[in-house]
C-alpha positions in Angstrom: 153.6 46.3 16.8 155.1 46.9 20.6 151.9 47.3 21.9 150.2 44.4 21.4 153.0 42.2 21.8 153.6 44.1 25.5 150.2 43.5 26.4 150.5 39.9 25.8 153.2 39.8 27.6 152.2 41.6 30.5 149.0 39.3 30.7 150.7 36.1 30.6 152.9 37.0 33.3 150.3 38.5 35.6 148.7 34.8 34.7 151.8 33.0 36.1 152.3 34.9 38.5 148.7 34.1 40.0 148.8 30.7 39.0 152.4 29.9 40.8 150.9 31.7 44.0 148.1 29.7 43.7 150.2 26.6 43.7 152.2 27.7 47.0 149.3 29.0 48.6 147.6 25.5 48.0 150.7 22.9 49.4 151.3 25.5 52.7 148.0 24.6 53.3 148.1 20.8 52.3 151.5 21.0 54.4 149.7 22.4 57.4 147.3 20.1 57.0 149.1 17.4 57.2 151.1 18.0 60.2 148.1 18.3 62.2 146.9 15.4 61.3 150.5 14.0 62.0 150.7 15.5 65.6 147.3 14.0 66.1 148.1 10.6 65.4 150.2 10.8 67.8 148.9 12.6 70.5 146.4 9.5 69.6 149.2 6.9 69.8 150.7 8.2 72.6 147.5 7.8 74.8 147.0 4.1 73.4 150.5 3.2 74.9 149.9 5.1 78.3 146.4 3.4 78.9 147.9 -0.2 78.0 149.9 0.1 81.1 
């Protein structure tokens, strides 16, 4: 009876446990992402307000 029942448990938390590093693997990288793109915009609005004067 304990075996089974271990086994289940030991798969379903090896499951979360790749799923939940899944999840923070993906939003570093949708974080890192996005502060490129951040610093570029305004890298990119910094040399609009240079050349206008």
């Amino acid at each position: 009876m304990e075996g089974p029942f271990l086994n289940i448990l030991a798969i379903s938390a090896l499951v979360l446990l790749v799923a939940v590093t899944g999840g923070v693997i993906y939003l570093t990288l949708m974080e890192w992402r996005d502060r490129r793109l951040r610093e570029q915009e305004k890298r990119e609005m910094r040399r609009k307000t240079t050349k206008q004067r």
